[in-house]
C-alpha positions in Angstrom: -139.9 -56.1 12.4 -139.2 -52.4 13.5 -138.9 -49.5 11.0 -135.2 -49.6 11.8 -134.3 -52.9 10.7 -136.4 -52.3 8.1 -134.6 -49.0 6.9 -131.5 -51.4 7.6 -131.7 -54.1 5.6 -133.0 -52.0 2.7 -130.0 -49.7 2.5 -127.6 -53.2 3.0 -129.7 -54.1 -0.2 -128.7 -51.1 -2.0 -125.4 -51.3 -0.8 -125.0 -54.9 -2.7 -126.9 -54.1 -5.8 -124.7 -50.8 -5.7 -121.3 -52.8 -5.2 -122.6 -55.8 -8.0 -123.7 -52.9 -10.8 -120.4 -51.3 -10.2 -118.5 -54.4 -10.5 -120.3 -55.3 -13.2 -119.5 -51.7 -14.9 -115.8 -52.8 -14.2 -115.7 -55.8 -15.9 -117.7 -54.1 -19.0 -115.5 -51.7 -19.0 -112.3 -53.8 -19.1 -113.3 -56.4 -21.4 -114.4 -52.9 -24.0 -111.0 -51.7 -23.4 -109.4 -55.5 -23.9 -111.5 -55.4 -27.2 -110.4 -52.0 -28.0 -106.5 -53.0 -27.5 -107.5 -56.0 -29.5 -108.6 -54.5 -32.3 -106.3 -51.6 -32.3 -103.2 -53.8 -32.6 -105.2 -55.4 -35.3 -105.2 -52.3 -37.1 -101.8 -51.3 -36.3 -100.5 -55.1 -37.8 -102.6 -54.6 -40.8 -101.2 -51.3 -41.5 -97.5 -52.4 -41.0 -98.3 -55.0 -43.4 -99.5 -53.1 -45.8 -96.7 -50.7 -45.3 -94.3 -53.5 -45.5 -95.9 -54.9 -48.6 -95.8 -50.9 -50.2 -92.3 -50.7 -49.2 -91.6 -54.1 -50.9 -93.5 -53.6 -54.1 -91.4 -49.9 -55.0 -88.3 -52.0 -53.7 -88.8 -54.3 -56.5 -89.4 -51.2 -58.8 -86.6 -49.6 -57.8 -84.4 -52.8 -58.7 -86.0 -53.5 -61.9 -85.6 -50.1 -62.9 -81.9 -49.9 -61.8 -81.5 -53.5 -64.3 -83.4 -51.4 -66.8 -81.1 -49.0 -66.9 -78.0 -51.2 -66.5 -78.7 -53.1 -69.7 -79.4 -50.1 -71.3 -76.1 -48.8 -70.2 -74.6 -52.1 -71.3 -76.0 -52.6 -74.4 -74.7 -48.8 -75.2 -71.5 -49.2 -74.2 -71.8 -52.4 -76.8 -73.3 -50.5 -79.6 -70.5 -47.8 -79.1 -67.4 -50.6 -78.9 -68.1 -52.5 -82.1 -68.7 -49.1 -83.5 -65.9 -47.9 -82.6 -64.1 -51.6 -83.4 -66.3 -50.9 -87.3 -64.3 -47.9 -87.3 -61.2 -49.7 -87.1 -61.8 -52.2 -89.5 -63.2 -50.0 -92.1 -60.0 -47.7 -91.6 -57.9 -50.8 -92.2 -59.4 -51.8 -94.9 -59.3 -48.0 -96.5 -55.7 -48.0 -95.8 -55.3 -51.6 -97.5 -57.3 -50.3 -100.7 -54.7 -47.3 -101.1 -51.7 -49.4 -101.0 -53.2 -52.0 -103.7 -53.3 -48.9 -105.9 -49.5 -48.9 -106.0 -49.6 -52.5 -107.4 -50.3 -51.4 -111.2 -47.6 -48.6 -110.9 -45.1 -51.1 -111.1 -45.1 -52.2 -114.5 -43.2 -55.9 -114.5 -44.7 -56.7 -111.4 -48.3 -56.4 -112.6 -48.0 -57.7 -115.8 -46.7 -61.0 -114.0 -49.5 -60.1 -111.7 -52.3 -59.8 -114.3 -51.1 -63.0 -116.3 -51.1 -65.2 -113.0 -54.7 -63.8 -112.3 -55.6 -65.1 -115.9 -54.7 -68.7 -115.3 -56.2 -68.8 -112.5 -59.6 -68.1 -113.5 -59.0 -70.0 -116.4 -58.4 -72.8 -114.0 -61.4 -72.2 -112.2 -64.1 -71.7 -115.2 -62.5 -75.1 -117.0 -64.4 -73.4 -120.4 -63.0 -73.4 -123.9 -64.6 -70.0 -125.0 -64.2 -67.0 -122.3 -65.2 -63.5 -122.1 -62.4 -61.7 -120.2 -63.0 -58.0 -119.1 -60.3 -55.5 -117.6 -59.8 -52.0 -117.1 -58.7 -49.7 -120.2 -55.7 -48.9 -119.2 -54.6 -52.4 -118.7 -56.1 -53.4 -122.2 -52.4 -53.5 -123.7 -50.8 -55.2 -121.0 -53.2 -57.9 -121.2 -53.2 -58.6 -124.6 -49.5 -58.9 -124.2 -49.4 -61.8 -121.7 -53.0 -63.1 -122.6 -51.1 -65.9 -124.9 -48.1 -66.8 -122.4 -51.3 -67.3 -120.2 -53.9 -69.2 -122.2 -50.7 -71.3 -122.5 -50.0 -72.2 -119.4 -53.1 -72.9 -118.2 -53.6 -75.3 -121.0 -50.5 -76.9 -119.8 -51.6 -77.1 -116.0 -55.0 -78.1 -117.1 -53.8 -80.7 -119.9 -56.6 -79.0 -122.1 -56.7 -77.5 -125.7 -55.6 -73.8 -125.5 -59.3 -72.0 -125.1 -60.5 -68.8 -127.2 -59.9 -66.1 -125.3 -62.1 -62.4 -126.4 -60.9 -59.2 -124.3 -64.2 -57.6 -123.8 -64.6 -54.2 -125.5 -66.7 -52.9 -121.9 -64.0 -52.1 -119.4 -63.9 -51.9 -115.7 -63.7 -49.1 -113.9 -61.1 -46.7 -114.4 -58.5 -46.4 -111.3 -59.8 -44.1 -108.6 -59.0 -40.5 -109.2 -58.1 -39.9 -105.8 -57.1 -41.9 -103.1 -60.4 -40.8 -101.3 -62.8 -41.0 -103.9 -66.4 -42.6 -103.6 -66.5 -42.9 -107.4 -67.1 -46.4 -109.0 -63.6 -48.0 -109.2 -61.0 -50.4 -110.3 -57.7 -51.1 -109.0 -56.9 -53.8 -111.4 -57.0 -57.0 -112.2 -59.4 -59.2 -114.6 -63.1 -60.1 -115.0 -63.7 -63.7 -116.7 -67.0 -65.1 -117.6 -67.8 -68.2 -119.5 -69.5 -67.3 -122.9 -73.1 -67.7 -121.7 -72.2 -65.6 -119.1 -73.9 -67.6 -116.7 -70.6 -68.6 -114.9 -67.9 -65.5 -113.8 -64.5 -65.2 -112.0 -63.8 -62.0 -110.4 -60.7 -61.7 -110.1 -59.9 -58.2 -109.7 -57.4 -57.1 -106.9 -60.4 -55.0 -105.1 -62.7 -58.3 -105.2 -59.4 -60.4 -104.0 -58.8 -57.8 -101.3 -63.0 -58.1 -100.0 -62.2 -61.9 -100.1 -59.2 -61.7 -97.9 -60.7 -59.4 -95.9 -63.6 -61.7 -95.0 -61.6 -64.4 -94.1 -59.4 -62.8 -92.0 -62.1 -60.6 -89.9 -62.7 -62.6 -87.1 -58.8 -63.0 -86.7 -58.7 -59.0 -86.7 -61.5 -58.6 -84.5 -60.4 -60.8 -81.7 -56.6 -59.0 -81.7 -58.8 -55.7 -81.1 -60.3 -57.5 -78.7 -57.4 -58.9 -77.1 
């Protein structure tokens, strides 16, 4: 073979191992840059999730914080109606302790008043020897209808007529003031059965707590309504 064909064939050689390396360079070179896109969108989806999950998590915080503060709101607003509904009640129940005051002024009136209130705590302590206690400036005024009572409830309660002793400790005195915080009376009577162990209070402030009880819920649901 001449030096030419020789020379020929050699650079046809290097021509195909040329064109095959290249080719092969291409192919590494697109499958690197498939891999690449691969994993870059790998990253990006990892990092939108974790964004997403971020985004989620102080979501959450922001509404649990928003129901924090509602039912703090709420329960405030609560706090500060039945105050305010407290208020309205004790105010009532001021005004009604000022107008039982006027009850002893009249004279006839509460010593009907006083005697009934006898009887019935008679009735309800059922004892032959009692301990009665009232304020000292309704000593006389007891003593006056104390047998009329004693009496009657003997009558109602088909009993012999019991020993009745007018304590010599009163009650409080009437208030001084309308607005005073000083230990109190308004009227009425104090009975106790001689061991003391069983008592009737039946004074017009302990009469008036009584009522008031009772008819709370009815006061509290017309504020309401």
């Amino acid at each position: 073979m001449e030096d030419a064909d020789v020379s020929k064939q050699i650079q046809q050689m290097v021509r195909f191992i040329r064109q095959e390396a290249e080719e092969k360079a291409n192919e590494i070179s697109v499958s690197a840059e498939e891999e690449f896109n691969i994993e870059k969108l790998q990253l990006v989806e990892a990092e939108k999730k974790k964004i997403r999950q971020e985004y989620e998590r102080k979501s959450k915080q922001v509404e649990i914080r928003k129901k924090i503060e509602y039912s703090m709101q709420l329960n405030a607003s609560r706090i500060k109606f039945l105050q305010a509904q407290d208020d309205v009640v004790n105010s009532m129940k001021e005004s009604a302790s000022k107008e039982i005051l006027s009850v002893s002024q009249d004279k006839s009136t509460y010593k009907k008043l006083l005697k009934d209130l006898i009887v019935q705590s008679l009735l309800r302590l059922q004892e032959p020897t009692v301990l009665l206690r009232c304020r000292e400036v309704d000593r006389k005024l007891v003593e006056s209808v104390l047998d009329e009572a004693k009496r009657e409830y003997a009558d109602k309660a088909k009993v012999h007529t019991p020993k009745v002793t007018v304590d010599k400790v009163f009650l409080p005195p009437p208030p001084s003031t309308a607005d005073s915080h000083e230990s109190s009376c308004s009227g009425g009577v104090v009975l106790a059965s001689q061991d003391g162990k069983i008592v009737c209070e039946n004074t017009l402030d302990a009469r008036l707590d009584v009522i008031f009880k009772q008819k709370l819920p009815e006061i509290r649901k017309r504020l309401l309504g």
